[in-house]
C-alpha positions in Angstrom: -112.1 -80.1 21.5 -112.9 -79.0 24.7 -110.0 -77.7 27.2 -110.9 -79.4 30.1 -114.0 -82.5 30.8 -113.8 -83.6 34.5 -116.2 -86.9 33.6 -113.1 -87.7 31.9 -110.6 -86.5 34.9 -112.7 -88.5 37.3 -110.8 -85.1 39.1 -112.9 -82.4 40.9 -110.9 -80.1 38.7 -110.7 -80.6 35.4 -107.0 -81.4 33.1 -106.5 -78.3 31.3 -104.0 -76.9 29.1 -102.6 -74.7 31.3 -101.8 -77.8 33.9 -100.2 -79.6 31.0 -98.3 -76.3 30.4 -97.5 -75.6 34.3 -96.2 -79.2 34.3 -94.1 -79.8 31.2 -92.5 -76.2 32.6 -91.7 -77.9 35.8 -90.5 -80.9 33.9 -87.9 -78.4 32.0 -86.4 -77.0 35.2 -86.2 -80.3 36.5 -84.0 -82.0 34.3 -82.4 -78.3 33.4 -79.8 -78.2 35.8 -82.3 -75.3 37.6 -83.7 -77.9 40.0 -87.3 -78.0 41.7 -87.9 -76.3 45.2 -89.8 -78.9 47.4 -93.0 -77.3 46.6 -92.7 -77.2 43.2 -91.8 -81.0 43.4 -95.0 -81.6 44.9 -96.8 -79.4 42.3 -95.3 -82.0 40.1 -96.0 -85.0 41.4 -99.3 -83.7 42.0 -100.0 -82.5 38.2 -98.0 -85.9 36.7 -100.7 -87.7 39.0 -103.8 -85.8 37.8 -102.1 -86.5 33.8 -101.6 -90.1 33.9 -105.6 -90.3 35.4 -106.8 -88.4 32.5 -104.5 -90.0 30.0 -105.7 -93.7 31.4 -109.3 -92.3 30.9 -109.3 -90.7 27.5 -106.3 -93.3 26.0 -105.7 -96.0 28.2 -102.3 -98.1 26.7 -103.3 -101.4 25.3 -101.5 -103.3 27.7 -104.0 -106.7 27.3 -101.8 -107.7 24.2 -99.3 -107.6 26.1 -100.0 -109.0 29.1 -101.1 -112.3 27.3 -97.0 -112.2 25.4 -95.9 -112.3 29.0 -98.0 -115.3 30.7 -97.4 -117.0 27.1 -93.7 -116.8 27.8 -93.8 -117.3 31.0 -95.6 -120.8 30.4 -93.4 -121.4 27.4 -90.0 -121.2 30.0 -91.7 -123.6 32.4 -92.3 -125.8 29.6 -88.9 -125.4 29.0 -87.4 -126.2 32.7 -89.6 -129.4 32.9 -88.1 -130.6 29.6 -84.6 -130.1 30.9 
């Protein structure tokens, strides 16, 4: 597998290992008790961004299934309230 595609980033730079490794790293000192600088924050938010586009590209969650449980529900309460 390659390391990086950008036609799958949709990014002018590609996702790489070493961003996923840069950004689980910041994750770690994050929620280590070592804390973030406000650049480093940024860096993250930045990265997790970048992530979540590739990750929606290459493996988008299959949210329709459940987006159809939901509005079925939803209906099914209103049914529900009228009959009451």
């Amino acid at each position: 597998m390659p390391a990086a595609d950008t036609r799958l980033s949709g990014d002018k730079e590609p996702w790489t290992k070493e961003k996923n490794d840069r950004r689980c790293d910041l994750i770690e000192r994050k929620h280590g008790g070592g804390g973030l600088t406000p650049a480093e924050a940024l860096e993250l938010a930045r990265l997790q961004e970048q992530m979540l586009r590739y990750r929606d590209r290459v493996a988008p969650l299959p949210l329709e299934h459940a987006r159809q449980l939901h509005q079925d529900l939803l209906e099914k309460a209103a049914r529900g309230r009228a009959d009451a």
